[in-house]
MARBA-171922 format. One record per residue: residue number from 1; residue in one letter; chain; x, y, z of N, C-alpha, C, CB in turn. Coordinates in nm, 2 decimals, padded with zeros to 4 digits. Glycine has a CB too. Layout:
% residues N
+-----+---+---+--------+--------+--------+--------+--------+--------+--------+--------+--------+--------+--------+--------+
:   k : r : c :   n_xx :   n_yy :   n_zz :  ca_xx :  ca_yy :  ca_zz :   c_xx :   c_yy :   c_zz :  cb_xx :  cb_yy :  cb_zz :
+-----+---+---+--------+--------+--------+--------+--------+--------+--------+--------+--------+--------+--------+--------+
: NUM : a : A :      X :      Y :      Z :      X :      Y :      Z :      X :      Y :      Z :      X :      Y :      Z :
...
+-----+---+---+--------+--------+--------+--------+--------+--------+--------+--------+--------+--------+--------+--------+
//
This chain:
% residues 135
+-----+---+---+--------+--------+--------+--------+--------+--------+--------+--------+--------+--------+--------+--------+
:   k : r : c :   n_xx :   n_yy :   n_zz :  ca_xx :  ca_yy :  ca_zz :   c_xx :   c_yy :   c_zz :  cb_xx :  cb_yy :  cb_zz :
+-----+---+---+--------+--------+--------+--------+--------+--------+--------+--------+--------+--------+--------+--------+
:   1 : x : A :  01.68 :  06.91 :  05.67 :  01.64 :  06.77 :  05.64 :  01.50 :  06.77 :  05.57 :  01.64 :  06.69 :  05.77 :
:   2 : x : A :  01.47 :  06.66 :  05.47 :  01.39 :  06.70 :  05.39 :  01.24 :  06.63 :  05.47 :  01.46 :  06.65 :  05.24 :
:   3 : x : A :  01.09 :  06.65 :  05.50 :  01.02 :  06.57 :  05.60 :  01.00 :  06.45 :  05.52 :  00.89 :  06.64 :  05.65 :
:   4 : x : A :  00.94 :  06.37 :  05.63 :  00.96 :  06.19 :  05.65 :  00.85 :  06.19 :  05.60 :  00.97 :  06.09 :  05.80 :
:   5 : x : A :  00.83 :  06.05 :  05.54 :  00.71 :  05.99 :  05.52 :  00.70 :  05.83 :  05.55 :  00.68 :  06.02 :  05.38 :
:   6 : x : A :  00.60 :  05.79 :  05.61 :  00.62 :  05.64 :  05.65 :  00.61 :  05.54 :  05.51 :  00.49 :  05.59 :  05.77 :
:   7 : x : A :  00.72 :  05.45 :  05.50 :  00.75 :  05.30 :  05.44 :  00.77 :  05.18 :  05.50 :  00.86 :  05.30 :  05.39 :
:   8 : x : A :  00.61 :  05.11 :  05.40 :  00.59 :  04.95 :  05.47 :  00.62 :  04.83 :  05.34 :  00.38 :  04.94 :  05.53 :
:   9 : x : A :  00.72 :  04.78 :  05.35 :  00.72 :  04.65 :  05.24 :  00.68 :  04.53 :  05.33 :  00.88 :  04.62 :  05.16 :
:  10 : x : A :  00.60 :  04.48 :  05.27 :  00.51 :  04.35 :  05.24 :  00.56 :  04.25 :  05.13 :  00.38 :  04.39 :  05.19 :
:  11 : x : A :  00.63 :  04.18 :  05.22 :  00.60 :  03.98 :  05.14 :  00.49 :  03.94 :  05.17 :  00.70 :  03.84 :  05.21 :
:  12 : x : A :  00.47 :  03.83 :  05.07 :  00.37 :  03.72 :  05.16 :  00.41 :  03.64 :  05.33 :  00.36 :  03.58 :  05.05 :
:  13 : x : A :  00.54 :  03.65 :  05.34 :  00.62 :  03.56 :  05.47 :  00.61 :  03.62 :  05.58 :  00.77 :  03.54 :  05.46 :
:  14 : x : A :  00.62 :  03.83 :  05.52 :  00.66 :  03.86 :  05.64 :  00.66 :  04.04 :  05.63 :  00.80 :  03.77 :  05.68 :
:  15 : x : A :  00.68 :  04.10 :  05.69 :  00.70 :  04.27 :  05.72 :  00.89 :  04.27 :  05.67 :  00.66 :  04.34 :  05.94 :
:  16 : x : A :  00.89 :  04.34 :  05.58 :  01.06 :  04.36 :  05.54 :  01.04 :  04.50 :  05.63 :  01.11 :  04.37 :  05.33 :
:  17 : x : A :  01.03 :  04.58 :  05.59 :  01.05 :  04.70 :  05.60 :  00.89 :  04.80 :  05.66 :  01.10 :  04.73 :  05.44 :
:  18 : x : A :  00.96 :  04.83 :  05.79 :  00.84 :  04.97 :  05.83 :  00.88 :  05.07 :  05.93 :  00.70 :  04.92 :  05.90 :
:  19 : x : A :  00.93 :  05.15 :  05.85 :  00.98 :  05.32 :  05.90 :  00.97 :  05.38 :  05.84 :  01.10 :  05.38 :  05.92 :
:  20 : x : A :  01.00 :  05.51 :  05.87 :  00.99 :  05.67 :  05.84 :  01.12 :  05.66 :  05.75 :  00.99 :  05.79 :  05.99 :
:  21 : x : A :  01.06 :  05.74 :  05.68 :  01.19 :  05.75 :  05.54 :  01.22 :  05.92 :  05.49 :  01.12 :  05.64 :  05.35 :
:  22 : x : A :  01.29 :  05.98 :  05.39 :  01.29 :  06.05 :  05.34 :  01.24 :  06.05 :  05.19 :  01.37 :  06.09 :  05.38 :
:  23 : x : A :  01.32 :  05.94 :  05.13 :  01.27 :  05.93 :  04.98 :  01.30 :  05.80 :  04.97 :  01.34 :  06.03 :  04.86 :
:  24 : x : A :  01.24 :  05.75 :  04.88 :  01.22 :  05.61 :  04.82 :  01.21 :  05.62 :  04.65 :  01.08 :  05.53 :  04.88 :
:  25 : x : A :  01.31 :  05.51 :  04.58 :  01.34 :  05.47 :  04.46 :  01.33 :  05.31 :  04.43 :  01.47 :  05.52 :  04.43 :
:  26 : x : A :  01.21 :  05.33 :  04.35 :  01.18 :  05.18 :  04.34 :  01.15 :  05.13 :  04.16 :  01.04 :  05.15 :  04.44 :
:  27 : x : A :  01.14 :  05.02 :  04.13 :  01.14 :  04.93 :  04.00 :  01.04 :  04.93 :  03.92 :  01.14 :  04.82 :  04.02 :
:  28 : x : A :  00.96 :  05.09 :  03.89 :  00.84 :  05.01 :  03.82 :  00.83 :  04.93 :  03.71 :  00.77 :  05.08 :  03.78 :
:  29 : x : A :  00.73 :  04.89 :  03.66 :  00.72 :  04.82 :  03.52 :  00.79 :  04.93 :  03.41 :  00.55 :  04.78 :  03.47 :
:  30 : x : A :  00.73 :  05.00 :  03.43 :  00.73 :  05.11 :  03.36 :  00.89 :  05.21 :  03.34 :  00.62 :  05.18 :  03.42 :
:  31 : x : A :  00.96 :  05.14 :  03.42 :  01.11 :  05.23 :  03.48 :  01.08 :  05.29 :  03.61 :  01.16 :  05.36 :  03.37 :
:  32 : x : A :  01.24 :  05.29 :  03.64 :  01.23 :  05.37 :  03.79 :  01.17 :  05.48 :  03.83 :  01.33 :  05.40 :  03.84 :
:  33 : x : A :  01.13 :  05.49 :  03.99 :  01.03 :  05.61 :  03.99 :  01.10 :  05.66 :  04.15 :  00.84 :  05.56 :  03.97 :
:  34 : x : A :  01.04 :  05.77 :  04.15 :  01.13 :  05.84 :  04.31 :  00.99 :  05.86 :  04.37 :  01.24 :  06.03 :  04.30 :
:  35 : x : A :  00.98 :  05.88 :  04.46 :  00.92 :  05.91 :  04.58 :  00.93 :  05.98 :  04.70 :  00.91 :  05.83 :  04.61 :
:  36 : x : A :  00.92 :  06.13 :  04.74 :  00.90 :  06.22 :  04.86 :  00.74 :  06.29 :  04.90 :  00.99 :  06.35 :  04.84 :
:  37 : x : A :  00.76 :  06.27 :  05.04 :  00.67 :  06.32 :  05.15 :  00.56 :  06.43 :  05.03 :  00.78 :  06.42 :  05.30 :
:  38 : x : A :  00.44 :  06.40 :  05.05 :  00.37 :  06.50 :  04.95 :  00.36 :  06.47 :  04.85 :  00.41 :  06.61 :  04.93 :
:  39 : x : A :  00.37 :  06.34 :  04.80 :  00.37 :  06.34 :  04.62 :  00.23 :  06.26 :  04.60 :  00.53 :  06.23 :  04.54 :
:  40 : x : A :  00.20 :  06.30 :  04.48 :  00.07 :  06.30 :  04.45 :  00.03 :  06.13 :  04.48 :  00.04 :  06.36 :  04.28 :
:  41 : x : A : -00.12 :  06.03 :  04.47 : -00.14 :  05.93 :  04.52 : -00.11 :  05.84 :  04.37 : -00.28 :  05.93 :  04.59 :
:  42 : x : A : -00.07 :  05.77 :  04.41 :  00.03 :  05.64 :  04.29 : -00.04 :  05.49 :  04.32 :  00.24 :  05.62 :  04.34 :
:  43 : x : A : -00.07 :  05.45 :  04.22 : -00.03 :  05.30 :  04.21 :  00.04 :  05.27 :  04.10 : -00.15 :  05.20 :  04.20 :
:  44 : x : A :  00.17 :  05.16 :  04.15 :  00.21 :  05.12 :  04.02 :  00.24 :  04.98 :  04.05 :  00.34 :  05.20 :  03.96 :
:  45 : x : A :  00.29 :  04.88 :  03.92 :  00.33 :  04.77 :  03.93 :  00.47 :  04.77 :  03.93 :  00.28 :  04.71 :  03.85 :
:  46 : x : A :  00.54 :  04.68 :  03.98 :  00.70 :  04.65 :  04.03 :  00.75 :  04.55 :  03.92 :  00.71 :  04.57 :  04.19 :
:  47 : x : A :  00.85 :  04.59 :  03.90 :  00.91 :  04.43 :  03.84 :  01.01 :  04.41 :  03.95 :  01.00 :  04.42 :  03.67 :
:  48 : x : A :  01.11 :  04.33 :  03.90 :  01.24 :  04.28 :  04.02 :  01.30 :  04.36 :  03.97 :  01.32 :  04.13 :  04.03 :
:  49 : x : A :  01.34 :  04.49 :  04.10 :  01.49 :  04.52 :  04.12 :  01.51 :  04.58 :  04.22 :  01.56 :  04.58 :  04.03 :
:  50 : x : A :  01.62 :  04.69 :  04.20 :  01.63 :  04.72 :  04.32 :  01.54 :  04.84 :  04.40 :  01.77 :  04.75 :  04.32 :
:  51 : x : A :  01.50 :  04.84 :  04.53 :  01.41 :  04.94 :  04.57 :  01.57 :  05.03 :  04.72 :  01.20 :  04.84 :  04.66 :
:  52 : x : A :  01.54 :  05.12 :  04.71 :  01.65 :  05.20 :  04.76 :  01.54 :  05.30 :  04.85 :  01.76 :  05.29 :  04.63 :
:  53 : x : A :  01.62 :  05.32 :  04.96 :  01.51 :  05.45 :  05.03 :  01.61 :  05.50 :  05.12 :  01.36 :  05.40 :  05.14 :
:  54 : x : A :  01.58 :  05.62 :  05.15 :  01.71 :  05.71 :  05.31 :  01.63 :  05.72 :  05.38 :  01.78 :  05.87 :  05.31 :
:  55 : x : A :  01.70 :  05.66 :  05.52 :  01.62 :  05.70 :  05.59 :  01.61 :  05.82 :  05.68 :  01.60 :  05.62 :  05.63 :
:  56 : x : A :  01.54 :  05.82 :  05.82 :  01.55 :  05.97 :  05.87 :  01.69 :  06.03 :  05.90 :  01.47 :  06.00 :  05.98 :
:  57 : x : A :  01.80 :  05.95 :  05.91 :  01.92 :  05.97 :  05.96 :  02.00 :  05.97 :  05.82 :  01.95 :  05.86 :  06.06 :
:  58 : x : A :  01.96 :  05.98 :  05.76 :  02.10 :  05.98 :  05.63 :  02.12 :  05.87 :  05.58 :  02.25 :  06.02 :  05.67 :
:  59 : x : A :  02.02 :  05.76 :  05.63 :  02.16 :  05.62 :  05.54 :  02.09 :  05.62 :  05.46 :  02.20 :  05.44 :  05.60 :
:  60 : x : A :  02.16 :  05.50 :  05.34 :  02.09 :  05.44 :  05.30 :  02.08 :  05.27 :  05.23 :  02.07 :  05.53 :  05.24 :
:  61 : x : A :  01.96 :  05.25 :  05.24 :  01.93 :  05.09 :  05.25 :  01.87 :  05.03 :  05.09 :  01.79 :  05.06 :  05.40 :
:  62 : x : A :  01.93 :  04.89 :  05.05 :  01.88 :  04.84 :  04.96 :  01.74 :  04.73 :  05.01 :  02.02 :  04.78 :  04.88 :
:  63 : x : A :  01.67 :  04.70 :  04.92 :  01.59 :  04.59 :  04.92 :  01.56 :  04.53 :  04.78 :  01.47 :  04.63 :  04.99 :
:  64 : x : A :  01.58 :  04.41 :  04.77 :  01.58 :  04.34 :  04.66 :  01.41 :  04.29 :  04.65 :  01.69 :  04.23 :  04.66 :
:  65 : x : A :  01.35 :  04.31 :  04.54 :  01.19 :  04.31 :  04.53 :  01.17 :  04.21 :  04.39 :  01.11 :  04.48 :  04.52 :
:  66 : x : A :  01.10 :  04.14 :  04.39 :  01.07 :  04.05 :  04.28 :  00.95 :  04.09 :  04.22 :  01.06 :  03.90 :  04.31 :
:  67 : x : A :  00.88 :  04.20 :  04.20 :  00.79 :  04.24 :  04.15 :  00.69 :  04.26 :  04.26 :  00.76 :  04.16 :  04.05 :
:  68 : x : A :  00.58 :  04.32 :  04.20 :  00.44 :  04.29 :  04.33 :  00.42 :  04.45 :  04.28 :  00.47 :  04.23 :  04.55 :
:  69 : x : A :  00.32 :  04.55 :  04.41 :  00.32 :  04.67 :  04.38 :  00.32 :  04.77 :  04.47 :  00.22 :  04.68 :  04.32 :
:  70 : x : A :  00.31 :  04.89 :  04.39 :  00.32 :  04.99 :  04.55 :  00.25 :  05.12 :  04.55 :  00.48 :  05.05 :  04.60 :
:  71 : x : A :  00.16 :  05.13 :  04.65 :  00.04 :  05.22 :  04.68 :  00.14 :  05.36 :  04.76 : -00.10 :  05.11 :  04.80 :
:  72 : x : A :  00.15 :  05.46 :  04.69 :  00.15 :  05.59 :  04.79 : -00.02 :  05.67 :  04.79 :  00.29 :  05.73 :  04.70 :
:  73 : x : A : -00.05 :  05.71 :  04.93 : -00.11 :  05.81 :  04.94 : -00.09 :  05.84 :  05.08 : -00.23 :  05.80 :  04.90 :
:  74 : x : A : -00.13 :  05.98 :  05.09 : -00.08 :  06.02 :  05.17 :  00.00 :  06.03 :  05.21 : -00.11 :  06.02 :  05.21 :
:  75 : x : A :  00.08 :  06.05 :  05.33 :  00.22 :  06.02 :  05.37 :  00.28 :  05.89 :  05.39 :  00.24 :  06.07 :  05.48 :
:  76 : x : A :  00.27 :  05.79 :  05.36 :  00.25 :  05.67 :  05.35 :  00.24 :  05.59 :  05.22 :  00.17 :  05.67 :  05.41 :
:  77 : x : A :  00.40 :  05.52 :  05.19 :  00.43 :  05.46 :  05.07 :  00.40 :  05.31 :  05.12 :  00.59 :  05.50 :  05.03 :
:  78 : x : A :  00.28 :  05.21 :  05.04 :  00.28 :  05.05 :  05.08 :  00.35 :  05.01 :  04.98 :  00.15 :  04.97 :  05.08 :
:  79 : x : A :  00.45 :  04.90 :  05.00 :  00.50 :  04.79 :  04.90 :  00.47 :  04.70 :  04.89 :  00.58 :  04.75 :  04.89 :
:  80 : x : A :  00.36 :  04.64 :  04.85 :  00.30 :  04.45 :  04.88 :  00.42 :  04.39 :  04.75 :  00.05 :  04.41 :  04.81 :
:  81 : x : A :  00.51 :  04.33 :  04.80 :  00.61 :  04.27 :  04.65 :  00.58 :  04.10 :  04.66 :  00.85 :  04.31 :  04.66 :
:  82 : x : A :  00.62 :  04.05 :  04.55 :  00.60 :  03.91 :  04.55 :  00.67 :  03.86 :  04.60 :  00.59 :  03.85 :  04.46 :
:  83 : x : A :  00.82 :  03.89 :  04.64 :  00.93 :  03.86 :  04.74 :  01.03 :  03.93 :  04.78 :  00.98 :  03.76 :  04.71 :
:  84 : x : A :  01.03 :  03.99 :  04.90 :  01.15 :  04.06 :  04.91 :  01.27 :  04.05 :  04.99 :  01.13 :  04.15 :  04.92 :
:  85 : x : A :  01.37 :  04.11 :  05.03 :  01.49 :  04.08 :  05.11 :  01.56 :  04.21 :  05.08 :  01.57 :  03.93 :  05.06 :
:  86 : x : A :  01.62 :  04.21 :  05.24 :  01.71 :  04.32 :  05.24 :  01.82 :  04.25 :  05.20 :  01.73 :  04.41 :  05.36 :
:  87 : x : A :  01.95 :  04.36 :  05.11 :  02.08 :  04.31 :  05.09 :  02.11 :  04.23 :  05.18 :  02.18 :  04.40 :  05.09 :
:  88 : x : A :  02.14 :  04.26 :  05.30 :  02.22 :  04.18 :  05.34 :  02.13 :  04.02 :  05.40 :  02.30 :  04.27 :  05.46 :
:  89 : x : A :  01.98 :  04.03 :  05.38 :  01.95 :  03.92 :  05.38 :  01.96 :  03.76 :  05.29 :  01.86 :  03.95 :  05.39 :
:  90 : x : A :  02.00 :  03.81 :  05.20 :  02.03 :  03.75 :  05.06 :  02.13 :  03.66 :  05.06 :  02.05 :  03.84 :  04.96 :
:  91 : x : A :  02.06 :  03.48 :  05.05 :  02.15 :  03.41 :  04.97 :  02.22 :  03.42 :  04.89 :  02.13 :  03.35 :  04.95 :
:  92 : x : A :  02.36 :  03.42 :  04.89 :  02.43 :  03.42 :  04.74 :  02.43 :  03.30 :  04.65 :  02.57 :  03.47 :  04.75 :
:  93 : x : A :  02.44 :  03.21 :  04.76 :  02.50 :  03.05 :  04.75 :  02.34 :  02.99 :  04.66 :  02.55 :  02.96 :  04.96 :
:  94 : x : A :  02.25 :  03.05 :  04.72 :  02.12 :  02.99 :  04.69 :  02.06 :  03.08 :  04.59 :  02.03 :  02.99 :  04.83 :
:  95 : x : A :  02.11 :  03.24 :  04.53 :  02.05 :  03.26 :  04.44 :  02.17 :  03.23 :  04.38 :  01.97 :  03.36 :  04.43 :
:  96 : x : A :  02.30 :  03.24 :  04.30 :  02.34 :  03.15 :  04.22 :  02.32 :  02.97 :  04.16 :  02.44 :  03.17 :  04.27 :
:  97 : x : A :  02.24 :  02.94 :  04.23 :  02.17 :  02.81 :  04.20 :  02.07 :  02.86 :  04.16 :  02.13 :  02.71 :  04.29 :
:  98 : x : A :  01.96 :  02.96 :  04.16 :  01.87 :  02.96 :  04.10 :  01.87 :  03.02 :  03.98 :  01.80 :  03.00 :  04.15 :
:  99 : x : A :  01.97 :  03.13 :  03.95 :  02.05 :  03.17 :  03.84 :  02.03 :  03.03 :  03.74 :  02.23 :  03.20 :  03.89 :
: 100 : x : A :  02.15 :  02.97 :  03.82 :  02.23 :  02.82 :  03.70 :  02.08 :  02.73 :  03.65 :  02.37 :  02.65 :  03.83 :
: 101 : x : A :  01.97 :  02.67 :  03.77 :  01.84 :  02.64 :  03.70 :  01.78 :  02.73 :  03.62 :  01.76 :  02.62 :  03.77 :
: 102 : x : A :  01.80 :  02.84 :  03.60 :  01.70 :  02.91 :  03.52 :  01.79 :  02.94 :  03.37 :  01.65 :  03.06 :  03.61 :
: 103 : x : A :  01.92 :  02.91 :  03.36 :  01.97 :  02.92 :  03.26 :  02.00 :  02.75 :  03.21 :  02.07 :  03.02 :  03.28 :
: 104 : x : A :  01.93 :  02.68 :  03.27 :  01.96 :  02.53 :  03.23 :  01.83 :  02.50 :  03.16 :  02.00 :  02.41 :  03.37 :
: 105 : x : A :  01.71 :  02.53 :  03.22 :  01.58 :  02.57 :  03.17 :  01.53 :  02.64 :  03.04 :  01.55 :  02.63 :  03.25 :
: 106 : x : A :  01.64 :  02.76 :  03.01 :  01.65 :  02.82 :  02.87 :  01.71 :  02.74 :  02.79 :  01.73 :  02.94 :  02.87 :
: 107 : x : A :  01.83 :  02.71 :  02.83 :  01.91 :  02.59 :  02.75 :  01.80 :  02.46 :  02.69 :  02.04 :  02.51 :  02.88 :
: 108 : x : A :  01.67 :  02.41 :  02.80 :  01.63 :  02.33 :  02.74 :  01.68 :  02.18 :  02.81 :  01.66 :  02.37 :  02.62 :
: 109 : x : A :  01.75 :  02.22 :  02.90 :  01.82 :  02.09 :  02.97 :  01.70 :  02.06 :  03.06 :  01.99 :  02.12 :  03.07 :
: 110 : x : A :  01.61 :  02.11 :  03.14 :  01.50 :  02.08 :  03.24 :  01.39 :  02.08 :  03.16 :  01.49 :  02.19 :  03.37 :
: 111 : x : A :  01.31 :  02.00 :  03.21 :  01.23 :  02.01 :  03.15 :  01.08 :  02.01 :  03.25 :  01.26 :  01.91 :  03.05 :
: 112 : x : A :  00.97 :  02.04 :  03.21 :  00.88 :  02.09 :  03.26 :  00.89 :  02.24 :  03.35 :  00.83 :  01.98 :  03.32 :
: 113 : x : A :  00.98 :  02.32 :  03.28 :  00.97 :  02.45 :  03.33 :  00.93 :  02.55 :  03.15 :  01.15 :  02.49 :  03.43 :
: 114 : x : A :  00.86 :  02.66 :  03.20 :  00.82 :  02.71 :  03.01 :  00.95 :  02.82 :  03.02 :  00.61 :  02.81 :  02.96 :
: 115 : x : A :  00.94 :  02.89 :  02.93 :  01.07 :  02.96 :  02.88 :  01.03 :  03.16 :  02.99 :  01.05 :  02.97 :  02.64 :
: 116 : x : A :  00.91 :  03.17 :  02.97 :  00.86 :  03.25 :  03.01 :  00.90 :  03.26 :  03.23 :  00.71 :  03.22 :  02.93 :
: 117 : x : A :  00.87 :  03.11 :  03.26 :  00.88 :  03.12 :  03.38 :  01.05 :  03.15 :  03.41 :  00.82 :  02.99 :  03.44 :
: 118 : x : A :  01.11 :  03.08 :  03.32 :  01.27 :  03.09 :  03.34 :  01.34 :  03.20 :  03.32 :  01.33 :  03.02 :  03.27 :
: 119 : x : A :  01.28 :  03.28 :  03.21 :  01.31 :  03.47 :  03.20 :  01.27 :  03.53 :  03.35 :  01.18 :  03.58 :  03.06 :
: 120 : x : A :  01.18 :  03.49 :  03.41 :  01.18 :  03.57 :  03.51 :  01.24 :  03.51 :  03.62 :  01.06 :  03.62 :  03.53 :
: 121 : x : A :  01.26 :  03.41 :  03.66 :  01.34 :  03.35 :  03.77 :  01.48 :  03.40 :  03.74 :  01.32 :  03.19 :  03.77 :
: 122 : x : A :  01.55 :  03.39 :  03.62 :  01.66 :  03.46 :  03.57 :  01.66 :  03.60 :  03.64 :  01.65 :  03.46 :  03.41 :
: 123 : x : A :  01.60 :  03.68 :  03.61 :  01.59 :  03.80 :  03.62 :  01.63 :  03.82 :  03.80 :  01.43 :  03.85 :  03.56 :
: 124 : x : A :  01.50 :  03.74 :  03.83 :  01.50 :  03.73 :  03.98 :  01.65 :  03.72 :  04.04 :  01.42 :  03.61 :  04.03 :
: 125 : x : A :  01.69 :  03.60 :  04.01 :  01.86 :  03.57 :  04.03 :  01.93 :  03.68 :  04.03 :  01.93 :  03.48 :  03.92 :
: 126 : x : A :  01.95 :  03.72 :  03.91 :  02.05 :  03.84 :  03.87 :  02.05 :  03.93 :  03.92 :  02.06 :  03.87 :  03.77 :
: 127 : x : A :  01.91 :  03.99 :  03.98 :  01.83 :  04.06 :  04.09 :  01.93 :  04.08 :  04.23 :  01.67 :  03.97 :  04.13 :
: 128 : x : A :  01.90 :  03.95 :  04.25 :  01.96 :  03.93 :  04.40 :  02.06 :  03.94 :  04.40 :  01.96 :  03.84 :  04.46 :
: 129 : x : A :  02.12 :  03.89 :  04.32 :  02.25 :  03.85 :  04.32 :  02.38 :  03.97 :  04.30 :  02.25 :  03.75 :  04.22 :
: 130 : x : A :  02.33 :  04.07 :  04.23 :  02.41 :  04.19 :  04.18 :  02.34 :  04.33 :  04.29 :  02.39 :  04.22 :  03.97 :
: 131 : x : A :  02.22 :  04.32 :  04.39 :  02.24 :  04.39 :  04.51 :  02.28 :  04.34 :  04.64 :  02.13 :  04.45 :  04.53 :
: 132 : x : A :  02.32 :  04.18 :  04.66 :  02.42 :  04.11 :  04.73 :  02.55 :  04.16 :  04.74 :  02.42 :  04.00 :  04.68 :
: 133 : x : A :  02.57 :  04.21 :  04.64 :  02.74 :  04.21 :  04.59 :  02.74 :  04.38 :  04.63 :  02.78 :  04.17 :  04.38 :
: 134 : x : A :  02.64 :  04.46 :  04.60 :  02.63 :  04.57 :  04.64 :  02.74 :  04.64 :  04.49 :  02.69 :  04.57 :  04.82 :
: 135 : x : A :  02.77 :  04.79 :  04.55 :  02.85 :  04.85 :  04.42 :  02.96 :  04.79 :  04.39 :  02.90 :  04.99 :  04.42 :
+-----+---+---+--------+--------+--------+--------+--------+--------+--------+--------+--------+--------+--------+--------+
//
């Protein structure tokens, strides 16, 4: 078994996530990036998607992240994201409405939302919504 390293995700609401892990795959701006015990000290920025990790027992777990960032040093990976949820925490009912506003918004049907905010609420939606559903 490959050694642990501790993982903490951070909302503003609340503690998603804090255990010992083996490896973590998460969303950078920049494209996806991996993460094991020993890897050199990182900051990066997040966009929305999916963040994946195993933990000490073999599983493994999704978390849906709307951006924000994540500090490794030392043995110890932080996630401060702008919103997160584990799969199975996830409205479907409620992010498919945010989906349909954010593409009613592009359309131009709502008004006082900018185009910019609606690409990413979009994003967000489709985010959730396709690690809801899982593979």
């Amino acid at each position: 078994m490959a050694s642990a390293f501790s993982l903490s995700i951070v909302a503003p609401d609340r503690s998603v996530v804090d255990t010992d892990v083996v490896s973590v795959i998460a969303p950078g701006a920049a494209g996806y990036f991996g993460i094991l015990r020993g890897h050199l000290p990182l900051a990066a920025a997040l966009k929305p998607g999916l963040l994946e990790y195993e933990d000490t027992q073999g599983q493994r777990h999704t978390v849906a992240v709307s951006g924000g960032f994540a500090e490794v040093a030392g043995n110890r990976m932080t996630v401060l994201a702008d919103a997160a949820e584990r799969d199975n925490e996830i409205d479907i009912a409620r992010a498919e409405h945010a989906l349909e506003n954010a593409r009613k918004a592009l359309r131009g049907e709502v008004t006082g939302v900018n185009a910019d905010d609606a690409r990413q609420e979009l994003d967000r939606a489709m985010n959730r919504i396709r690690i809801a559903k899982g593979p």
